[in-house]
C-alpha positions in Angstrom: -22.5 25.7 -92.8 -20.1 26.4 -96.2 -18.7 30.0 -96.2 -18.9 31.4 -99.5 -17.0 34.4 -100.6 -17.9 37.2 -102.4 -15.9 39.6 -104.5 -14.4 41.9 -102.3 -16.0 45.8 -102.4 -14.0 48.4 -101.4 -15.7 49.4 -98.2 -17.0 45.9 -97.2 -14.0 43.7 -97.3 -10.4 45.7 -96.6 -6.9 44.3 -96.7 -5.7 43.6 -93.2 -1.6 45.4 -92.8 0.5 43.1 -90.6 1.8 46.2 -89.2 -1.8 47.3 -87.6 -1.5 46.8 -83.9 -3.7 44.7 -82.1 -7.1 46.1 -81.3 -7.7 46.9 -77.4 -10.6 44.5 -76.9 -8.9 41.4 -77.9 -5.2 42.0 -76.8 -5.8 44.2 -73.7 -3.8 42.9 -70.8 -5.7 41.0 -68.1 -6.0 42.2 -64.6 -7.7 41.2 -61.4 -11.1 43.0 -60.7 -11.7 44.7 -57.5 -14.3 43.1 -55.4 -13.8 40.4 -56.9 -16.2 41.3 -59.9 -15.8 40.4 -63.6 -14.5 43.1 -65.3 -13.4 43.8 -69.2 -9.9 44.1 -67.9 -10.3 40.8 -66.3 -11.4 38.4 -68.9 -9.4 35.8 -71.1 -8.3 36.7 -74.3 -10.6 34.2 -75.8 -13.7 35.2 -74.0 -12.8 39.1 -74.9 -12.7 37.8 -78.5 -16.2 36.0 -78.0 -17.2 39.4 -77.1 -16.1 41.5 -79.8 -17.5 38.8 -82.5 -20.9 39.3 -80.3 -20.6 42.8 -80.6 -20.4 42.7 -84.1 -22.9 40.4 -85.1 -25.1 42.9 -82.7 -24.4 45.9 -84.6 -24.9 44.0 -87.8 -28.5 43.6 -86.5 -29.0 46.7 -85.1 -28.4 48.4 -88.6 -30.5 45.7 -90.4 -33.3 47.1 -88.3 -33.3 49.9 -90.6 -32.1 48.3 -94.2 -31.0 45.3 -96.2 -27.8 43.5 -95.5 -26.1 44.8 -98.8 -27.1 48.1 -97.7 -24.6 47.9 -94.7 -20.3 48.3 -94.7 -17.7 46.9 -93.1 -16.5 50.2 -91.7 -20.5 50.4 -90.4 -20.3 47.3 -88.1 -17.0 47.8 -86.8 -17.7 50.8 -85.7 -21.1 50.1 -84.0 -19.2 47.6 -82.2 -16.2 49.3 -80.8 -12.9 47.9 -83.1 -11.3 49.4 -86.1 -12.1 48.0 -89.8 -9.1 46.0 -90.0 -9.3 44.1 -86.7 -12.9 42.6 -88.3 -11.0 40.1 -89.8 -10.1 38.5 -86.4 -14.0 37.5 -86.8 -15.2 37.3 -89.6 -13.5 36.6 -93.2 -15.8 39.2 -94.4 -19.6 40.7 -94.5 -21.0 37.6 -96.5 -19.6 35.5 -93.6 -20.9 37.3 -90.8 -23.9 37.6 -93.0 -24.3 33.4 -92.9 -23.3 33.2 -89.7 -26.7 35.2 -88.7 -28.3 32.5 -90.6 -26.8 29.9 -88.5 -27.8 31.1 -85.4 -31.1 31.9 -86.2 -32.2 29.0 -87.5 -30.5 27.1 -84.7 -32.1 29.0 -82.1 -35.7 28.2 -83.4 -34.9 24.6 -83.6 -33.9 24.3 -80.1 -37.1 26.2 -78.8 -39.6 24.2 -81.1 -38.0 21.1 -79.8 -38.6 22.7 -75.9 -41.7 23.4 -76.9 -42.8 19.8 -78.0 -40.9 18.3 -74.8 -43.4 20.9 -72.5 -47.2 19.0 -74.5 -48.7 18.1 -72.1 -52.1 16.4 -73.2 -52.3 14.6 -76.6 -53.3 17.0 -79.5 -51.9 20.2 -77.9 -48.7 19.9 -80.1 -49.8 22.4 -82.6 -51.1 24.9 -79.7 -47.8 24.8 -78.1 -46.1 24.9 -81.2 -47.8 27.9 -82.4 -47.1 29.4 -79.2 -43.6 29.1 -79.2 -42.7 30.3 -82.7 -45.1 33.7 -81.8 -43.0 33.9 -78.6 -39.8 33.3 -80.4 -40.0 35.5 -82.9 -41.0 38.6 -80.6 -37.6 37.5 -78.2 -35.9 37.6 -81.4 -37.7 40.3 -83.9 -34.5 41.3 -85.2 -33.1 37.6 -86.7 -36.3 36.8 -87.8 -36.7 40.3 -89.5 -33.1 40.0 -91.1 -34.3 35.9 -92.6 -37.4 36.8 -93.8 -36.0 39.9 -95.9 -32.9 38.4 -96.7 -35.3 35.5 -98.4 -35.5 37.7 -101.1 -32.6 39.9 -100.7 -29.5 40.7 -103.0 -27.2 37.9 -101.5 -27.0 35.2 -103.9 -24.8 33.2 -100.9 -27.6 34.4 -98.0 -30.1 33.3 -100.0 -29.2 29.4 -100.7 -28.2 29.1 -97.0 -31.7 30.6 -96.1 -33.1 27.3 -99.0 -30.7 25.0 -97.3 -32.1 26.2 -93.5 -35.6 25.9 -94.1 -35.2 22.3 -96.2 -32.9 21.0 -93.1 -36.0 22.4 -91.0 -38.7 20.6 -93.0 -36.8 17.8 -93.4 -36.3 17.6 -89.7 -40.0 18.0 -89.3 -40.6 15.0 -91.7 -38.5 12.2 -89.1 -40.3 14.3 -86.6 -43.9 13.1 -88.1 -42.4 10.1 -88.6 -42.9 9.2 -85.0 -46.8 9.0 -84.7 -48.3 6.1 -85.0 -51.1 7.6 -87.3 -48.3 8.9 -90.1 -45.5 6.7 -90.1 -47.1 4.4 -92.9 -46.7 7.0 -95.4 -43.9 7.2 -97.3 -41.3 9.6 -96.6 -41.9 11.4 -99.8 -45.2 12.3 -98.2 -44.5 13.2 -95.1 -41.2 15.7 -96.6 -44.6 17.4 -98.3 -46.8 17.6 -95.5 -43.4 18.7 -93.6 -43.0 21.5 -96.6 -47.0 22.8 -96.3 -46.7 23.1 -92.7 -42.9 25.2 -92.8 -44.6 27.2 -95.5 -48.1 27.6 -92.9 -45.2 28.6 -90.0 -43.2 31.1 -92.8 -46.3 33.1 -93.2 -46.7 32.8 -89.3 -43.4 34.6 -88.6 -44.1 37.4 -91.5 -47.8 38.3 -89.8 -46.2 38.4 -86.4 -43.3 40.7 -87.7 -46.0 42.9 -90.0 -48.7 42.9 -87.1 -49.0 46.8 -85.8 -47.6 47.0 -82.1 -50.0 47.0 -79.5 -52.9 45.6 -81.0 -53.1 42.0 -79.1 -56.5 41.4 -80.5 -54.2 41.0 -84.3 -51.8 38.6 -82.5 -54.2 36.5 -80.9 -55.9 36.2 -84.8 -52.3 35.4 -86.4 -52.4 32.7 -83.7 -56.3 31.5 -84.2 -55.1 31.6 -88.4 -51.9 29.6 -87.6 -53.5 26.7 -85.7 -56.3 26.3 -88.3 -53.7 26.5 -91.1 -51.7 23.3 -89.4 -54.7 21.7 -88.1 -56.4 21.6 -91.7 -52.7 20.5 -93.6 -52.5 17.7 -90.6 -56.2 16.7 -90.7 -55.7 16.4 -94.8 -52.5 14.0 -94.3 -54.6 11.5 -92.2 -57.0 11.5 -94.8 -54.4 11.0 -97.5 -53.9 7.4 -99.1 -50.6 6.9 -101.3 -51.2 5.5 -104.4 
C-alpha cells in the first residue's frame, strides 16, 4: 500500500538528531538466557525491532479505544510502547504511516479468515452461515482494528480514508472473481457481479458496525445481528439469480 505523507505537526512528526543514542529495545546487546529460555536480552536485533514496531502499533490501538486517530501524538504512542519520540522513526516515517499500516493489517487479516472460513463449508448453501460466522467472530478477536476502520471511515485523515476506499473496493472486487466461480453466476457479466459484490460488502459493513454497537452481554442481540446478516446476503444473492442482463 502507497505511504502518503502529511505535513509534519509539531508533536506528531519530530526531527530525528543523529547524535540521539540508540534506544535500548532495538540496540541492547544480546545475551544467552538462563534455562535456556527466550529472553529480551536474548533476541536478534531484528526480531527486538519487530517487537518494538508491534508495541507501537499496540499502543496506537490501545489509545484509539478511547478517541480518533488525529486525536493521538507521537510522543503518546512512543510512550505507551516503551521508546523515546525520536527512536519512532526506526518504525514508522510518521503517524499517517503507522496510521495505514493499521489499515493494512486489518484488512489483510479479514481476508485470510473469510477465505478459512469458505475452505471449512461443508454442505452446499452453508457459505453465507459460515461466512456470517466468521466475520462476527473476527471482529470480536479483533474489536479494536475493526473499531479504528469503521471510525476512521469517516475520520479527519484524508490519506486513512482513501486507503480505507481502496481496501474495501480490493475486498469487493475480490469477492466479484470469488462469485465468479459458481456455476449459477459466472454468465453475468463482471460488471454485475462487482455490484452484487458491492451490495453484499456494504450488507457485511453494517454487519461489523452492529456487532461493535451491540451492548455486551446481551447474546440474544448478537444472535439477531447474525439472523439480520444472513437474510441481508441471502436476499442480495437470491436477487442476483433472478437478475437477467440486458
Amino acid at each position: 500500500m502507497a505511504v502518503t505523507s502529511r505535513t509534519p505537526e509539531s508533536d506528531r512528526s519530530l526531527p530525528e538528531s543523529p547524535s540521539t543514542p540508540p534506544p535500548a529495545d532495538d540496540e541492547a546487546p544480546v545475551a544467552p538466557a538462563p534455562g535456556g529460555r527466550t529472553s529480551p536480552s536474548a533476541l536478534t536485533r531484528q526480531e527486538r525491532k519487530a517487537r518494538t514496531r508491534q508495541a507501537l502499533l499496540d499502543a496506537a490501538l490501545d489509545r484509539l479505544a478511547e478517541t480518533s486517530f488525529d486525536a493521538i501524538s507521537l510522543r503518546e504512542v512512543a510512550r505507551e510502547a516503551g521508546i523515546t519520540p525520536t527512536a519512532f522513526y526506526r518504525h514508522f516515517e510518521s503517524m499517517e504511516d503507522l496510521g495505514l499500516v493499521l489499515v493494512d493489517e486489518s484488512f489483510r487479516a479479514l481476508r485470510t479468515m473469510l477465505a478459512t472460513g469458505r475452505a471449512q463449508v461443508s454442505e452446499p448453501g452453508d457459505e453465507i452461515r459460515a461466512a456470517v460466522g466468521v466475520l462476527v467472530d473476527h471482529v470480536h478477536r479483533h474489536r479494536e482494528h475493526f473499531r479504528f476502520i469503521a471510525r476512521e471511515r469517516y475520520g479527519g485523515s484524508a490519506a486513512l480514508r482513501t486507503a480505507i476506499r481502496q481496501e474495501i473496493r480490493l475486498f469487493s472486487s475480490e469477492l466479484a472473481t470469488d462469485l465468479a466461480r459458481y456455476p449459477v453466476l459466472r454468465e453475468l457479466p463482471t460488471t454485475d457481479l462487482q455490484t452484487i459484490s458491492s451490495l453484499i460488502v456494504g450488507a457485511m459493513v453494517m454487519t461489523v458496525e452492529a456487532v461493535l454497537d451491540a451492548p455486551p452481554g446481551r447474546a440474544e442481540h448478537e444472535r439477531e445481528v447474525r439472523r439480520t446478516a444472513e437474510q441481508q446476503l441471502r436476499l442480495i444473492l437470491l436477487g442476483a439469480l433472478q437478475w437477467r442482463p440486458r
